[in-house]
Every structure is written in structure tokens, then in C-alpha cells.
C-alpha positions as a Markdown table, in Angstrom:
| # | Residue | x | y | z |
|---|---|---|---|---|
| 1 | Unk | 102.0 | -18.5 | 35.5 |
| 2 | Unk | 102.3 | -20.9 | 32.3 |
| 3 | Unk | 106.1 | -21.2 | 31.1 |
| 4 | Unk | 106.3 | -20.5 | 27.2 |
| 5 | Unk | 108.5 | -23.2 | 25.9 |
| 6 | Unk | 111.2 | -22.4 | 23.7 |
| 7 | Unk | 110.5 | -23.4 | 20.0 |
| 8 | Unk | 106.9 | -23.7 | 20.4 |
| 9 | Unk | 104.3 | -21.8 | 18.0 |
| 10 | Unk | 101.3 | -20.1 | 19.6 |
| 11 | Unk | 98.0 | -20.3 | 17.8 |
| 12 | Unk | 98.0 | -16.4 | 18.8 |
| 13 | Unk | 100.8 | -15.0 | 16.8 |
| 14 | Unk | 99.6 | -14.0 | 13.4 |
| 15 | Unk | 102.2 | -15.0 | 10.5 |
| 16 | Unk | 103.2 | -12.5 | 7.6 |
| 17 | Unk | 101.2 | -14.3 | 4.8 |
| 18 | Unk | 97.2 | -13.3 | 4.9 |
| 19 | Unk | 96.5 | -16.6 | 3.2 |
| 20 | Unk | 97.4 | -20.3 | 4.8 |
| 21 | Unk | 97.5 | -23.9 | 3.4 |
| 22 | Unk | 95.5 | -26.5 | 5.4 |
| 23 | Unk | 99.1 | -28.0 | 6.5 |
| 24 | Unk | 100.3 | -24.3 | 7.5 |
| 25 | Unk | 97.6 | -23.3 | 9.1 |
| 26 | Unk | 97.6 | -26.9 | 11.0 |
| 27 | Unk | 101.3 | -26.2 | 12.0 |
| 28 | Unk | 101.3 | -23.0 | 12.9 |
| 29 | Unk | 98.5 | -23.7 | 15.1 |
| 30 | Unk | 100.4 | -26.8 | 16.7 |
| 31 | Unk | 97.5 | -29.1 | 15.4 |
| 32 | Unk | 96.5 | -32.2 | 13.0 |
| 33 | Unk | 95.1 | -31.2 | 9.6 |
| 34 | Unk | 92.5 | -33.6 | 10.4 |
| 35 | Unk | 91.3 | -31.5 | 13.4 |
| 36 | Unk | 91.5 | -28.4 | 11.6 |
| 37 | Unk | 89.4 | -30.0 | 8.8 |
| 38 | Unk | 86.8 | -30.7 | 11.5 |
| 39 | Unk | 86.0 | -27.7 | 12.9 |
| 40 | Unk | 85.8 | -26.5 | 9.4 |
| 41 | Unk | 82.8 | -28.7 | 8.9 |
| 42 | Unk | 81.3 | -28.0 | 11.8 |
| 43 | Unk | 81.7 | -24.3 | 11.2 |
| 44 | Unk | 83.6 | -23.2 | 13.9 |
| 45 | Unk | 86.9 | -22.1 | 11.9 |
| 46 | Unk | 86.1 | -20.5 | 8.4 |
| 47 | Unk | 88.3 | -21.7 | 5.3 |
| 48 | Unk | 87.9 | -21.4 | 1.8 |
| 49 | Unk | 88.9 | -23.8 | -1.0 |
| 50 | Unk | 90.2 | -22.8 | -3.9 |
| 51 | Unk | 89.6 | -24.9 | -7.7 |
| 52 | Unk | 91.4 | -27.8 | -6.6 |
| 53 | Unk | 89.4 | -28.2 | -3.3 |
| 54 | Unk | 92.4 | -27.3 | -1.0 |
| 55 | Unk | 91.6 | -25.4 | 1.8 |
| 56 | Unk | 93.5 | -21.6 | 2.6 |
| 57 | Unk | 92.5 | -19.9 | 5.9 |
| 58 | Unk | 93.1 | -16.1 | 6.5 |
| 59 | Unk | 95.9 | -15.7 | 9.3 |
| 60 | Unk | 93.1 | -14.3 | 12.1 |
| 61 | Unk | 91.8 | -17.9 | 11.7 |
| 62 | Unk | 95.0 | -18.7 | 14.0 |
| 63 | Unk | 94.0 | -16.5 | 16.6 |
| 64 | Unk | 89.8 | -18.0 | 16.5 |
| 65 | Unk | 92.0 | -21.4 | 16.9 |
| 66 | Unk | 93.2 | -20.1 | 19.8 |
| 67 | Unk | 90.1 | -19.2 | 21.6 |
| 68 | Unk | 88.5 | -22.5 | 20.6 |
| 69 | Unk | 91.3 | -24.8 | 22.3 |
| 70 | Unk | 91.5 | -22.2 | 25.3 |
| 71 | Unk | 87.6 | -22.5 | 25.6 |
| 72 | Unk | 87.3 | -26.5 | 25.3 |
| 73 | Unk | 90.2 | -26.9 | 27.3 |
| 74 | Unk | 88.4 | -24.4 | 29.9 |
| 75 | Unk | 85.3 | -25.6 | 30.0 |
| 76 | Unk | 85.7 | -29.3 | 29.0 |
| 77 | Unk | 83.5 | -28.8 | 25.8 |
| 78 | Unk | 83.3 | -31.1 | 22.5 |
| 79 | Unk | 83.8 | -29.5 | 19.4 |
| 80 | Unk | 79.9 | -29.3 | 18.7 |
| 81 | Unk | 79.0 | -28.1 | 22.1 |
| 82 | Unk | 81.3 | -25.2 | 21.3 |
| 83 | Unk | 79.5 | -24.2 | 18.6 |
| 84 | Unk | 77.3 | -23.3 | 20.5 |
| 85 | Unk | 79.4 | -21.3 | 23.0 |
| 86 | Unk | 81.4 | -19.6 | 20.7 |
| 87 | Unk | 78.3 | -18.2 | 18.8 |
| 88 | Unk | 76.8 | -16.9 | 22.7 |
| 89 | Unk | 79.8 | -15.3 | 23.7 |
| 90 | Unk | 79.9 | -13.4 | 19.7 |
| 91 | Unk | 76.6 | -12.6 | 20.6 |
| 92 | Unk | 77.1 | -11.0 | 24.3 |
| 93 | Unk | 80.0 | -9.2 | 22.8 |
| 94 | Unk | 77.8 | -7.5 | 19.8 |
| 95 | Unk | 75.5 | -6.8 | 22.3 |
| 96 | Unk | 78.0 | -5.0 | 24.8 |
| 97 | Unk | 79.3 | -3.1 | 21.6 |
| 98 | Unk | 75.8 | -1.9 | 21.0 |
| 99 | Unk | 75.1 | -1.3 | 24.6 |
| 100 | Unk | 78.2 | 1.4 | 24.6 |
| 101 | Unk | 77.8 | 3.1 | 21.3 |
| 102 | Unk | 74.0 | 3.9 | 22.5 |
| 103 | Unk | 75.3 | 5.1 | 25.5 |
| 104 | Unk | 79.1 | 5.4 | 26.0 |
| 105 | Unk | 79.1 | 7.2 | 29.1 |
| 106 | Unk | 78.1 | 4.4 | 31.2 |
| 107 | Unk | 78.9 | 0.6 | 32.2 |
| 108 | Unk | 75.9 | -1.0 | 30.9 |
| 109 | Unk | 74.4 | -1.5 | 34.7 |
| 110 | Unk | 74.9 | 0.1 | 37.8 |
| 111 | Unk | 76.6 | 2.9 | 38.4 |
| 112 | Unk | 80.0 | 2.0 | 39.9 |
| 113 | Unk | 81.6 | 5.5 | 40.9 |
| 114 | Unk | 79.7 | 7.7 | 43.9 |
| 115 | Unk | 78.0 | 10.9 | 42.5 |
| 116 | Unk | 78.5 | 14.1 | 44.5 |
């Protein structure tokens, strides 16, 4: 099991504030401004900009930070390959959700449990 080291910030912990600066959101996340700019571009972290071009995240952009390191660094991805990724695995998900609300009584497949 990974050790959590003292004094380090996890991408998953949301902070107080809804709204982050570029450079908060960067170091909360434990990554360059640079970077975060990057996957801004490339869509896979959403930000907006305010009259003065600086760039404020919501604090659940933390956590979709998160899952984009955990997936590149599990998979051995670059950034524009996981694009890709991240949008399949938003789209199994919606389709699972879907799946359950039209019938919630079963897995989605085979039946798992015997029947008397």
C-alpha cells in the first residue's frame, strides 16, 4: 500500500474556496502552472478566465486532475491520447447510469445470483 507522506497535498482533497487561481490550483494539485495551462488547451481540465485573461478553476477540477495523472501514470498515456480516454471512460459511465435507471433491478448482463 502507497505511504502518504507528511506535508504533501493530494490532487483529491477539495479546498474551501469554489474558485482557484492558475497558481492555486497548480499547487494544490502539486503541479507546474505550465502543465495545468496545457491540459487546459487541450481540453482536458476546464478553467475560465476572467477580464484580465487569468485563469480560475472550480475546486472539483482538483479531483479531474487527479484522475488524469492517475490514468497517464496507469496507462503510460500522453496528454492528447488521454483525451481520448478520458472522454471513453465519461462515456461508459453515462452509459452504465442509463443502463440502471432503465432497469435498476439488474447488473447490466448476466444474472449473478442463482434463482430458486
Amino acid at each position: 500500500m502507497e505511504q502518504l507522506l507528511p506535508g504533501t497535498v493530494y490532487a483529491i482533497v477539495h479546498t474551501p474556496s469554489s474558485r482557484l487561481r492558475l497558481e492555486t490550483f497548480a499547487s494544490t494539485a502539486g503541479a507546474h502552472p505550465v502543465l495545468v495551462r496545457r491540459l487546459v488547451r487541450l481540453g482536458l481540465l476546464n478553467a475560465s478566465a476572467d477580464a484580465s485573461g487569468e485563469l480560475w478553476f472550480d475546486s472539483e477540477q482538483l479531483s479531474e486532475f487527479g484522475r488524469l495523472q492517475r490514468l497517464r501514470a496507469g496507462l503510460s498515456l500522453n496528454y492528447a491520447a488521454l483525451g481520448l480516454v478520458v472522454e471513453l471512460l465519461d462515456r461508459i459511465a453515462d452509459l452504465e447510469r442509463a443502463l440502471r435507471r432503465e432497469s435498476p433491478h439488474t447488473t447490466g448482463g448476466r444474472q449473478w445470483t442463482p434463482t430458486a
